[in-house]
N, CA, C and O atoms as a MOPAC input file, in Angstrom:
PM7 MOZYME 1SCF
protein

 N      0.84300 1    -1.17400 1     0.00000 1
 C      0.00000 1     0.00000 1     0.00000 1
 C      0.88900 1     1.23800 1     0.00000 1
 O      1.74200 1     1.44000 1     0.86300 1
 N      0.65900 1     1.97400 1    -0.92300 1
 C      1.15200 1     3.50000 1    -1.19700 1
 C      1.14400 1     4.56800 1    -0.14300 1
 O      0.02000 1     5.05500 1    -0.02600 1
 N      2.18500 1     5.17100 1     0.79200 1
 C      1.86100 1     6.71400 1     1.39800 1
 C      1.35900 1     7.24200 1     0.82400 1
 O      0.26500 1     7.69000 1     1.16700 1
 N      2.04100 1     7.53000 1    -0.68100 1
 C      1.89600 1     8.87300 1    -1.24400 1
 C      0.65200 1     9.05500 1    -1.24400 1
 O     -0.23400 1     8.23500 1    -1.48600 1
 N      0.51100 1    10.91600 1    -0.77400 1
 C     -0.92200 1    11.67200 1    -0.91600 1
 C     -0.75100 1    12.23400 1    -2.21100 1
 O      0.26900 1    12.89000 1    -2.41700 1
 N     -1.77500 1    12.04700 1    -3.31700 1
 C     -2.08300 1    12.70100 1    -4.52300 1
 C     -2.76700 1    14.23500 1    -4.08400 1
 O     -3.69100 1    14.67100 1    -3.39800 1
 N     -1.47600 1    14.81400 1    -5.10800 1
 C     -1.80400 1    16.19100 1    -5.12700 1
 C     -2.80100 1    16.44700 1    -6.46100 1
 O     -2.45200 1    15.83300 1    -7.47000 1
 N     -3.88600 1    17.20400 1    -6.56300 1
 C     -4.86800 1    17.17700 1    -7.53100 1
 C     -4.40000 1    17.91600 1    -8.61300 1
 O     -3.46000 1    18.61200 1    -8.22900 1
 N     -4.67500 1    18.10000 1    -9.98200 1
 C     -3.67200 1    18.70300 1   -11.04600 1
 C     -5.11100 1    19.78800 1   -10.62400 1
 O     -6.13300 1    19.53100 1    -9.98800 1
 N     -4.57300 1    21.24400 1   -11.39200 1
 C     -5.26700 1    22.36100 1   -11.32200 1
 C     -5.64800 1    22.32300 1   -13.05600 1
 O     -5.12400 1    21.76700 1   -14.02100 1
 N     -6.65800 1    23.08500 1   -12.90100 1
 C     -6.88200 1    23.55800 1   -14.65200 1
 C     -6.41800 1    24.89900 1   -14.88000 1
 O     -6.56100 1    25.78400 1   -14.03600 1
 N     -5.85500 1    25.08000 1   -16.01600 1
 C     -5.46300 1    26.45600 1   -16.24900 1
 C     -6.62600 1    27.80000 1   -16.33600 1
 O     -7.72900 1    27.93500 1   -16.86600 1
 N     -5.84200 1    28.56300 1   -15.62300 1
 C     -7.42900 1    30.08000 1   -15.31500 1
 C     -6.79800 1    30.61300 1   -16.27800 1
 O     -5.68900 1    31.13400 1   -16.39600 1
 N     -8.18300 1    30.28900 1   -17.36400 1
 C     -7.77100 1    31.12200 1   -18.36900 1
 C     -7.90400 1    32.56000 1   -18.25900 1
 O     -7.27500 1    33.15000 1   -19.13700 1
 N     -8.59900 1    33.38100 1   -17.36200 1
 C     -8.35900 1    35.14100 1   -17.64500 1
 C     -6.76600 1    35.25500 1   -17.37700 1
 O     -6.09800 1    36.10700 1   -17.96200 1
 N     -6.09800 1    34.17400 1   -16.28600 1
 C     -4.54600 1    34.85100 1   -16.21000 1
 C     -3.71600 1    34.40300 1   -17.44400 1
 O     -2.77900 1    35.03800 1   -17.92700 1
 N     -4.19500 1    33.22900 1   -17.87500 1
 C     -3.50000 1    32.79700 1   -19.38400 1
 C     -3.76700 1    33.96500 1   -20.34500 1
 O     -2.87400 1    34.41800 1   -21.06100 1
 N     -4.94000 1    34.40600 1   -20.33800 1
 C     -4.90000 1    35.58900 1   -21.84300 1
 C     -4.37900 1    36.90900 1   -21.37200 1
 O     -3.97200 1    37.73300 1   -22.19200 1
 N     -4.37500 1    37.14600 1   -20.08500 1
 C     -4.00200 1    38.54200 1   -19.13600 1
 C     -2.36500 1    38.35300 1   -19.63900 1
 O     -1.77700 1    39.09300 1   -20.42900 1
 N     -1.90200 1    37.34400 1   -19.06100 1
 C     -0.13900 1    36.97100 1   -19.53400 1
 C      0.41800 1    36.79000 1   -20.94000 1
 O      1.59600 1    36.84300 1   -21.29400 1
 N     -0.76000 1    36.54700 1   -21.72600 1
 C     -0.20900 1    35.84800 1   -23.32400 1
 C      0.22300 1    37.27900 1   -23.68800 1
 O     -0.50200 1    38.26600 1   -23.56900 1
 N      1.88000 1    37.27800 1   -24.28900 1
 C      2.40300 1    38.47500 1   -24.90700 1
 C      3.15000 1    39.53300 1   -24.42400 1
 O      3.65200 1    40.50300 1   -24.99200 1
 N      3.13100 1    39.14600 1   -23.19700 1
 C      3.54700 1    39.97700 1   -22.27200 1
 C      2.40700 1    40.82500 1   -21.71200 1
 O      2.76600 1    41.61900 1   -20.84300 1
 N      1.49900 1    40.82700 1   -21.93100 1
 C     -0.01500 1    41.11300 1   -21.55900 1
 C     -0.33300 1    42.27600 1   -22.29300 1
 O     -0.72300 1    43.33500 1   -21.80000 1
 N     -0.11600 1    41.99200 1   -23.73200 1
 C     -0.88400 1    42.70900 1   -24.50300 1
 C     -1.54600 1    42.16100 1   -25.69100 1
 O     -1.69800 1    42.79900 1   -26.73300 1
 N     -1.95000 1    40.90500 1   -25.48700 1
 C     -2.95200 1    40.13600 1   -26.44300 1
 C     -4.21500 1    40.44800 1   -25.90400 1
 O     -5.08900 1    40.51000 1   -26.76900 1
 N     -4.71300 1    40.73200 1   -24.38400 1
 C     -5.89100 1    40.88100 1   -24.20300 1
 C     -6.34200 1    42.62100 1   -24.49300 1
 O     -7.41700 1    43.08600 1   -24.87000 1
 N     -5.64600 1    42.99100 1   -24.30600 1
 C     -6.33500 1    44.97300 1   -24.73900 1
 C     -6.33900 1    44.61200 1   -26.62300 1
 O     -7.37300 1    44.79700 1   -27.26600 1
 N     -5.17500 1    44.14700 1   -27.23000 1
 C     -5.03500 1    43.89600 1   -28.69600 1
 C     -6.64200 1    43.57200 1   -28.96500 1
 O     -7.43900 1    44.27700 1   -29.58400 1
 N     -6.95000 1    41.93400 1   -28.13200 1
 C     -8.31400 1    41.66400 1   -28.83900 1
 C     -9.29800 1    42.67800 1   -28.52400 1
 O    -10.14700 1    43.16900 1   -29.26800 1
 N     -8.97100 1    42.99200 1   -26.90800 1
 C    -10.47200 1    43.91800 1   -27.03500 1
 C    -10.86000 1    45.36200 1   -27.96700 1
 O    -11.97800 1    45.87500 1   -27.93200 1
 N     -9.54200 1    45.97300 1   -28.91300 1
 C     -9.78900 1    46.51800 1   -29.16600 1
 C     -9.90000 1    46.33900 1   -31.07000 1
 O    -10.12800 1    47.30700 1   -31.79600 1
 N     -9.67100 1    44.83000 1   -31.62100 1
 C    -10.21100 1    44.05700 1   -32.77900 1
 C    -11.53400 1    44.34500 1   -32.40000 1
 O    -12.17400 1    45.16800 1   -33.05400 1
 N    -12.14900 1    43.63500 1   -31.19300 1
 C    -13.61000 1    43.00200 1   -31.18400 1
 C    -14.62900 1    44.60500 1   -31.61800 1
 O    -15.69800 1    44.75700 1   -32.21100 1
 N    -13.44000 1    45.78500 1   -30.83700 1
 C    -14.46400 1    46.53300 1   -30.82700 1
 C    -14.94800 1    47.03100 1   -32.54700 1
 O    -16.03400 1    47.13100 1   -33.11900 1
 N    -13.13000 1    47.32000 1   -33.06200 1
 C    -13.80200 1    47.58400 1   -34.70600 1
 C    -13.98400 1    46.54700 1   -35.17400 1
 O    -15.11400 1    47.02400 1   -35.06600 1
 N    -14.06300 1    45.55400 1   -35.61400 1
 C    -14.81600 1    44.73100 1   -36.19200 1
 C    -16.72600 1    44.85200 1   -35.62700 1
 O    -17.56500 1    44.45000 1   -36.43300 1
 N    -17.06800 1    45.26100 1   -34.62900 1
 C    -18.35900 1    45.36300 1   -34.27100 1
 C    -18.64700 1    46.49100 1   -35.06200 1
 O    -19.38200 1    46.44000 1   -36.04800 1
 N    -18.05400 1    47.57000 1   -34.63100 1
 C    -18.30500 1    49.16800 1   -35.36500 1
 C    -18.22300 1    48.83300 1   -36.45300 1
 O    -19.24800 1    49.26800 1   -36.98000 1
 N    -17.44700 1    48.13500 1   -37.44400 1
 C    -18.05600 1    48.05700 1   -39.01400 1
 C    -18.57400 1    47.37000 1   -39.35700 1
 O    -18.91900 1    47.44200 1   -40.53600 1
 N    -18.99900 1    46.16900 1   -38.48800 1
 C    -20.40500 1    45.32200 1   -39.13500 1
 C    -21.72300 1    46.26300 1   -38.75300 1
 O    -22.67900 1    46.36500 1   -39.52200 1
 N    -21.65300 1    46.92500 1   -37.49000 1
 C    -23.05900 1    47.70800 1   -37.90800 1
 C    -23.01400 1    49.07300 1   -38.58600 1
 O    -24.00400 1    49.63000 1   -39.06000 1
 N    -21.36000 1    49.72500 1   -38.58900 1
 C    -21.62000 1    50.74800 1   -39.62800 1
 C    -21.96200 1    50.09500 1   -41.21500 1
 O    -22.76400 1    50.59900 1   -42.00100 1
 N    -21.40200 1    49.24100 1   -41.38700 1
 C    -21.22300 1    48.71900 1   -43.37000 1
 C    -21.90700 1    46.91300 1   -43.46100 1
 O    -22.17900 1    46.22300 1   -44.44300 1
 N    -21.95800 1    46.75000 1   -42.62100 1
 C    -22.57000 1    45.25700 1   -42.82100 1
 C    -23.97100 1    45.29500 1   -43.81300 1
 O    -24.84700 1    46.14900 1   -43.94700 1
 N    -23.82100 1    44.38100 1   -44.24100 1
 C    -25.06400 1    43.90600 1   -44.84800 1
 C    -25.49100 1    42.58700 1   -44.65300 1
 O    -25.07500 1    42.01100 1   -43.64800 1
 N    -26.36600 1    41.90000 1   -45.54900 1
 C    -27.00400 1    40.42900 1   -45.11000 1
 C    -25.73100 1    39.54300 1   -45.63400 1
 O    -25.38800 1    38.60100 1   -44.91800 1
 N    -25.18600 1    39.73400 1   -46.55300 1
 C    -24.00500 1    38.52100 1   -46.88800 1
 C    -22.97800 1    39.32000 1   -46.67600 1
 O    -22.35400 1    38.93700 1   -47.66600 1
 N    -22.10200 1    40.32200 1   -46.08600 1
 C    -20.92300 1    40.90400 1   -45.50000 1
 C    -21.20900 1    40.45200 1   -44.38300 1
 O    -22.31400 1    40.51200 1   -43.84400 1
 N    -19.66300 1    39.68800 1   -43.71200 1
 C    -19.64300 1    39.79100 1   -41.99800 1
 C    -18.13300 1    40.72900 1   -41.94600 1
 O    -17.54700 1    41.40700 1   -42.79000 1
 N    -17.93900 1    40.48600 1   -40.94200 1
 C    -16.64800 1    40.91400 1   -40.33800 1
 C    -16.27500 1    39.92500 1   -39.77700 1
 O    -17.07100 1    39.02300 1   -39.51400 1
 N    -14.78600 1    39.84700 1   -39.41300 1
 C    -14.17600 1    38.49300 1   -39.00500 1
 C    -13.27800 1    38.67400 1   -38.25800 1
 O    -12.55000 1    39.61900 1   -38.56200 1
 N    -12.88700 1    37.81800 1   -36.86600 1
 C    -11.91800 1    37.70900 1   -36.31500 1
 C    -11.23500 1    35.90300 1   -35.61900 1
 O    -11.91300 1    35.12000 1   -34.95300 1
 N    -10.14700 1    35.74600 1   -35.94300 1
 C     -9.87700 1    34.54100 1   -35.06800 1
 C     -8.66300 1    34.34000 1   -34.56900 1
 O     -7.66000 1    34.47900 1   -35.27000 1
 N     -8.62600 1    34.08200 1   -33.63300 1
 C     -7.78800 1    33.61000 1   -32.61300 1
 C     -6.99200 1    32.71600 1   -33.05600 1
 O     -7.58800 1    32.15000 1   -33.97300 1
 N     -5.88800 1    32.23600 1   -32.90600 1
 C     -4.88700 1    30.95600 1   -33.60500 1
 C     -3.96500 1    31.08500 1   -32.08700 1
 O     -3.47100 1    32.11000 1   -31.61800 1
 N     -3.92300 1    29.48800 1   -31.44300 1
 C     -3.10700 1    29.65900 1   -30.51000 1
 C     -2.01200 1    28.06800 1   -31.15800 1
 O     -2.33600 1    26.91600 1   -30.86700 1
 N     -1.12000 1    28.31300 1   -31.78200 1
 C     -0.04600 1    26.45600 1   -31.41500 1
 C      0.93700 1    26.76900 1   -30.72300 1
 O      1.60700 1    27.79600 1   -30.61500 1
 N      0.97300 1    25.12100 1   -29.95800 1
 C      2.12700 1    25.32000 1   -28.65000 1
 C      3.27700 1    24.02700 1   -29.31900 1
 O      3.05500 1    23.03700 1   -30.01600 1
 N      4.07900 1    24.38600 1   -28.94700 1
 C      5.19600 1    23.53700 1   -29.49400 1
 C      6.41100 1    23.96600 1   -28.17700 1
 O      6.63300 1    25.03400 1   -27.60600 1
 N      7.08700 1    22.45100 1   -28.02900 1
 C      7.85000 1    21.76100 1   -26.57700 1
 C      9.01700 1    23.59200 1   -26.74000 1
 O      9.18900 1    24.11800 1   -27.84000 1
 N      9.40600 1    23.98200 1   -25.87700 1
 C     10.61200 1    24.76900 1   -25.72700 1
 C     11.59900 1    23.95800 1   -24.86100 1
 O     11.19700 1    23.01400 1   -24.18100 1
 N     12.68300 1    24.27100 1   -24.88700 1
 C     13.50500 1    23.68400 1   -24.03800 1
 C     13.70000 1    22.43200 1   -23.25000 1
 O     13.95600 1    21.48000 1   -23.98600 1
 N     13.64500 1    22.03700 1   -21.53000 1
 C     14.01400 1    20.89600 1   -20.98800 1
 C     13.24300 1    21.36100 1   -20.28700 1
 O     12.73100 1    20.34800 1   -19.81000 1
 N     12.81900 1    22.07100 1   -19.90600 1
 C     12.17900 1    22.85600 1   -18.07700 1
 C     10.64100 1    22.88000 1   -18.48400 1
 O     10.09300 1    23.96900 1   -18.31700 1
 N      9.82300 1    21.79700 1   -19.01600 1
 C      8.34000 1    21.60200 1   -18.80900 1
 C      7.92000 1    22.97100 1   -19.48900 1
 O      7.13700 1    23.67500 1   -18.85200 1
 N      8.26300 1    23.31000 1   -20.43500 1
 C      7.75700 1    24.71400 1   -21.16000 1
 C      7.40900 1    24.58700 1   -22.19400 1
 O      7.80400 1    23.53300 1   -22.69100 1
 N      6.41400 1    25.59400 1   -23.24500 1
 C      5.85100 1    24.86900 1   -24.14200 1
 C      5.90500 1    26.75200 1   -24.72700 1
 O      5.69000 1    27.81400 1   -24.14300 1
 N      6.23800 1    26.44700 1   -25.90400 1
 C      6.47500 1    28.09300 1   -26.59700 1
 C      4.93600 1    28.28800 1   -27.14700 1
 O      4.51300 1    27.25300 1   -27.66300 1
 N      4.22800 1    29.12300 1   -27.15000 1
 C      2.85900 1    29.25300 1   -27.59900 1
 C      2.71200 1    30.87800 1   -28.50800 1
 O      2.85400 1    32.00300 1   -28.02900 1
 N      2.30500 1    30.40300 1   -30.28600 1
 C      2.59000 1    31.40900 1   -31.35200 1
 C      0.72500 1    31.87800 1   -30.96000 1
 O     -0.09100 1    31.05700 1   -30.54100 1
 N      0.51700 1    32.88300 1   -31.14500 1
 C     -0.30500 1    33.86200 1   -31.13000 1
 C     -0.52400 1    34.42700 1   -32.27600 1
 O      0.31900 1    35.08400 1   -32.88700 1
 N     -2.01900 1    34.14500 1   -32.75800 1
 C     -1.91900 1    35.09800 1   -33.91200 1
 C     -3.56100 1    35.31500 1   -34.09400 1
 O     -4.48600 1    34.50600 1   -34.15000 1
 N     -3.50900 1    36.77900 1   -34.16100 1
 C     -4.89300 1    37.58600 1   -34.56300 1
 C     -4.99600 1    37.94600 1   -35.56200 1
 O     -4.14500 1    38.76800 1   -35.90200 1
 N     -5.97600 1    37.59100 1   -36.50900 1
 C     -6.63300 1    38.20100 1   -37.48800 1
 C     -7.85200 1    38.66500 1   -37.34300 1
 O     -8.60000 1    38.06400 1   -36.57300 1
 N     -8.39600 1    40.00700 1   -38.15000 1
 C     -9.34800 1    39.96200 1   -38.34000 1
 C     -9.77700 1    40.81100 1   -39.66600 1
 O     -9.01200 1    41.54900 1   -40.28600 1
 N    -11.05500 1    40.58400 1   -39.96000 1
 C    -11.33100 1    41.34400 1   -41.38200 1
 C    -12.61800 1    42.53200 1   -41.09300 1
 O    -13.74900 1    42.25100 1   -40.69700 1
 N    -12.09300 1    43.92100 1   -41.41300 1
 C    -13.39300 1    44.67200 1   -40.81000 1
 C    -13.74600 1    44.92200 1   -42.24000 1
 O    -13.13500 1    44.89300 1   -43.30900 1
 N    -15.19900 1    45.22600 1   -41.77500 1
 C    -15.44900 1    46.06000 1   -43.12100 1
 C    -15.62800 1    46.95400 1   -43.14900 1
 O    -15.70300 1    47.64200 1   -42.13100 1
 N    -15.84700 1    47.55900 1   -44.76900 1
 C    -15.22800 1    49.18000 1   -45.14900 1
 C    -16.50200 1    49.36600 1   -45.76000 1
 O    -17.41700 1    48.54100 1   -45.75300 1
 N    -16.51600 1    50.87300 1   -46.46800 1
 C    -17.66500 1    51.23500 1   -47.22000 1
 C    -17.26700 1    50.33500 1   -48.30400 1
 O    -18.18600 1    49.53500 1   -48.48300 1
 N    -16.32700 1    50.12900 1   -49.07600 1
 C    -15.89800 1    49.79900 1   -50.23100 1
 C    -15.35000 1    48.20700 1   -50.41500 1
 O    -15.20200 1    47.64100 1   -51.49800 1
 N    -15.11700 1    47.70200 1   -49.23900 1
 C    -14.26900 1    46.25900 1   -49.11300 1
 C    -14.20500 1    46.02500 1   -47.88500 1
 O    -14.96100 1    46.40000 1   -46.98800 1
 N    -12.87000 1    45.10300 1   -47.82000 1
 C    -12.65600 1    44.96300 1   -46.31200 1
 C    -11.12500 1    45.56900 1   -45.72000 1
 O    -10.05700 1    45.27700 1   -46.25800 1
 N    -11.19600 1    46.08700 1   -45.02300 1
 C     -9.71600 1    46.15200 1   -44.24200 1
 C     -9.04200 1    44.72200 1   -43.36100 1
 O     -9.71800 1    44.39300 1   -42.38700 1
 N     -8.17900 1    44.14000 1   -43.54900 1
 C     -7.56000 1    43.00700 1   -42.57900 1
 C     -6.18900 1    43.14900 1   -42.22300 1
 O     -5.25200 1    43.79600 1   -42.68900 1
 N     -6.31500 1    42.46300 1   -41.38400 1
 C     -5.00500 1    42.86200 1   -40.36400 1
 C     -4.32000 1    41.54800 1   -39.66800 1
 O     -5.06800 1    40.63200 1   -39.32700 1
 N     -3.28600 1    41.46900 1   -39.50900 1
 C     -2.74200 1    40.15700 1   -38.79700 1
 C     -1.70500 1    40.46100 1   -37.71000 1
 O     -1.09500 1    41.52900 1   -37.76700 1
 N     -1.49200 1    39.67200 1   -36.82000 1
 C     -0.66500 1    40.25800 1   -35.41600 1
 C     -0.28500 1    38.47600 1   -35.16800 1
 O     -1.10300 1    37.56900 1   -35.01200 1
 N      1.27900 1    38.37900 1   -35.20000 1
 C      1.54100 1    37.14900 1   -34.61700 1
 C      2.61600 1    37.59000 1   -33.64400 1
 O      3.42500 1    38.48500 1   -33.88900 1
 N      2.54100 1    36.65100 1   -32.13500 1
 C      3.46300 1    36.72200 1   -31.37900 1
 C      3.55600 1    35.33400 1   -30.75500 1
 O      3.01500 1    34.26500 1   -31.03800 1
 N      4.74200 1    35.84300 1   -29.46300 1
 C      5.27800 1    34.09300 1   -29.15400 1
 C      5.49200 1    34.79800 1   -27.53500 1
 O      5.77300 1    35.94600 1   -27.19100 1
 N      5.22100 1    33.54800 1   -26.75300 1
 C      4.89500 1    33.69700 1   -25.48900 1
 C      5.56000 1    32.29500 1   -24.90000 1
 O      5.39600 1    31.22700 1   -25.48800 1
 N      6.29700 1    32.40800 1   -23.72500 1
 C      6.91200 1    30.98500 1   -23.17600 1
 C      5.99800 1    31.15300 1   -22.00300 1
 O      5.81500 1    32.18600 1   -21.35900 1
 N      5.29200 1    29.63200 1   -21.77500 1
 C      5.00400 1    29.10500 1   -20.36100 1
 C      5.33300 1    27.98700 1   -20.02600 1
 O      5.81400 1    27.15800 1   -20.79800 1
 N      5.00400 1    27.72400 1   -18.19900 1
 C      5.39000 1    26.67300 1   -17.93200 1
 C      3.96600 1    25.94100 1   -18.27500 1
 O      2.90600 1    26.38900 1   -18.71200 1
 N      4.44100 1    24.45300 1   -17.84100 1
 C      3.38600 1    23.31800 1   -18.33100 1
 C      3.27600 1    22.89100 1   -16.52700 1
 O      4.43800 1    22.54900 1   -16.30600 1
 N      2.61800 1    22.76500 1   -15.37600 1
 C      2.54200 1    22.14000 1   -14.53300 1
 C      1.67800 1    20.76200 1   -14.37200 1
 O      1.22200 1    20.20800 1   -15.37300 1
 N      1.48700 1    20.26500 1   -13.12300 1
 C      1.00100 1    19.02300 1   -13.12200 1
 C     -0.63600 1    19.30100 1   -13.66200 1
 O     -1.38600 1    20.25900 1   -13.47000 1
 N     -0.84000 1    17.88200 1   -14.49700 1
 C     -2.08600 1    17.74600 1   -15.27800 1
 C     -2.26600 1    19.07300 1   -16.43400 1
 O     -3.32600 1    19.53300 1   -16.85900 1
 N     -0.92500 1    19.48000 1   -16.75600 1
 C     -1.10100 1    20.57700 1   -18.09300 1
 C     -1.41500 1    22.09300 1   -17.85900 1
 O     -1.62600 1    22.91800 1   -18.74700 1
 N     -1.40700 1    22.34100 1   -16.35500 1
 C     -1.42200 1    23.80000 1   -16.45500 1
 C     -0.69400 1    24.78000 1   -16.81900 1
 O      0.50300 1    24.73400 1   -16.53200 1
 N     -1.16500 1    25.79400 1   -17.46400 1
 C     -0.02000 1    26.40700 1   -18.23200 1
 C     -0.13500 1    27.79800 1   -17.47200 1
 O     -1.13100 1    28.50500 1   -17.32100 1
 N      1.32300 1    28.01000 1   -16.98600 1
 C      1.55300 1    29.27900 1   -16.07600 1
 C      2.64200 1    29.86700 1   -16.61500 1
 O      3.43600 1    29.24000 1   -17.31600 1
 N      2.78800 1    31.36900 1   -16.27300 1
 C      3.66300 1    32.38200 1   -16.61600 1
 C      5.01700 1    31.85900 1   -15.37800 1
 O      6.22800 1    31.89300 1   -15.59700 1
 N      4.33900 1    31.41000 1   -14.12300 1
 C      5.25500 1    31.43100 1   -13.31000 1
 C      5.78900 1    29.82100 1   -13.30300 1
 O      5.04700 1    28.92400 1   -13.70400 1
 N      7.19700 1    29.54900 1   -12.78900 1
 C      7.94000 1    28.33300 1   -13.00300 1
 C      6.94200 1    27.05800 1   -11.95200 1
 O      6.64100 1    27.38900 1   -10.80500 1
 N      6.66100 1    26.14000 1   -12.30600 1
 C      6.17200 1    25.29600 1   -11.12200 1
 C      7.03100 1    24.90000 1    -9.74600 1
 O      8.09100 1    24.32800 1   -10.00000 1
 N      6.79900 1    25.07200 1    -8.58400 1
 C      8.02000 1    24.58900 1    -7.39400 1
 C      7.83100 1    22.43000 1    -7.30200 1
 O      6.83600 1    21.71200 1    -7.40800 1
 N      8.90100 1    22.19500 1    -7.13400 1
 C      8.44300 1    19.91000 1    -7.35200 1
 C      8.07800 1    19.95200 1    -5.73200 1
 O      8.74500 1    20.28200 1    -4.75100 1
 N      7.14100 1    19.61900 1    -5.84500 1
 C      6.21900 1    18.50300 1    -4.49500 1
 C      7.20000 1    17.70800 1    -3.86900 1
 O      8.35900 1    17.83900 1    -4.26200 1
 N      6.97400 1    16.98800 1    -3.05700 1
 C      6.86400 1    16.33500 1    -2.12000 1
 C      6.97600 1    14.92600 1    -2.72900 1
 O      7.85500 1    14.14900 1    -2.35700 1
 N      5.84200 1    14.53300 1    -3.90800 1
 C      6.49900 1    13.33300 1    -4.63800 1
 C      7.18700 1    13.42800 1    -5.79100 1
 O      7.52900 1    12.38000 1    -6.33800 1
 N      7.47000 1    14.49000 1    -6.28800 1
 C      8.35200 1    14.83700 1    -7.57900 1
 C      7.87000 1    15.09300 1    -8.24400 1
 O      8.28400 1    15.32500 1    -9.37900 1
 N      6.65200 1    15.18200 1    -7.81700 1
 C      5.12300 1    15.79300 1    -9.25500 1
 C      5.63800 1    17.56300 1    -8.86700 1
 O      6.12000 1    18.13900 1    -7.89200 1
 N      5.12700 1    18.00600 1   -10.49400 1
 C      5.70600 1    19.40100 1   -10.32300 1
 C      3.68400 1    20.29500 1    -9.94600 1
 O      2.59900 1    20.09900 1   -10.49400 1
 N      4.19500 1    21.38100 1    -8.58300 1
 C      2.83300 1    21.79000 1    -8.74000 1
 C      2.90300 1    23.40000 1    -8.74900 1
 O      3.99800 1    23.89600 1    -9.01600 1
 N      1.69800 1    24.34500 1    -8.44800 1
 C      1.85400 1    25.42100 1    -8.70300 1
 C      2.20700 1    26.04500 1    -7.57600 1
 O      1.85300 1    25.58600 1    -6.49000 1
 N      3.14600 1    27.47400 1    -7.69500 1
 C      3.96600 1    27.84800 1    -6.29300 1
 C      2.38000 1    29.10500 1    -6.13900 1
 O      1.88700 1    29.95600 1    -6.88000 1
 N      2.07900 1    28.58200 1    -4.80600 1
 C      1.09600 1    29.44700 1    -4.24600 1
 C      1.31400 1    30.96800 1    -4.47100 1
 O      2.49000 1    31.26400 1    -4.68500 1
 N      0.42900 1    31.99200 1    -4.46600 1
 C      0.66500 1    33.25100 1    -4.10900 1
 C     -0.18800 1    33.51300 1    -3.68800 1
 O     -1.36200 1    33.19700 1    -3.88000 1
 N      0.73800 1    34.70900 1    -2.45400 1
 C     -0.77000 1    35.72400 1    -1.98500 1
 C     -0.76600 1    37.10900 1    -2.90000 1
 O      0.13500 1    37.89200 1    -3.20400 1
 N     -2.43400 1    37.04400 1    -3.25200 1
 C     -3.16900 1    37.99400 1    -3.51300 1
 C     -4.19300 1    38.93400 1    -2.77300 1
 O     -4.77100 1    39.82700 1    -3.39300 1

């Protein structure tokens, strides 16, 4: 029979994942896509014009230290009186990977059984 106490894996909070992606300027970036792309679907939209935006996140291994490099990329397509305006924004962001896949800005501290977990903070 096993001592070991299982430590529970956390899920990643995503408002601090998109707050951190970029150095924390992917979240003002989108909010301020979402806003023109809204302003020109109801200034110029019609029944078959939309406006468009999407998100693209791939993560691919970095280094030895449980990190995973994650490319960022925003597009979106507003529309115009005449066409569309589009725009693209790619960036790259390193996090850690902790136990059960959480992905944090900050390094994980190793447990007690060698499982890696998240280093507490006070807020």
């Amino acid at each position: 029979m096993s001592n070991k106490q299982s430590v529970p894996s956390k899920k990643t909070d995503v408002d601090n994942f998109i707050a951190e992606l970029e150095a924390g300027t992917f979240k003002p970036k989108l909010a301020h896509i979402l806003n023109t792309i809204a302003a020109s679907q109801v200034t110029h939209g019609k029944a078959n014009r939309k406006a468009k935006v999407t998100v693209e996140l791939s993560l691919t291994n970095f280094g030895e230290g449980g990190q995973v490099l994650i490319a960022s990329k925003l597009d979106y397509k507003a529309l115009t009186p005449t066409g569309i305006k589009s725009e693209s924004s790619v960036s790259e962001s390193v996090f850690y990977v902790g136990r059960g896949g959480e992905l944090t800005i900050e390094r994980p501290k190793e447990d007690y059984t060698g499982q890696f977990q998240l280093v507490q903070q006070n807020k």
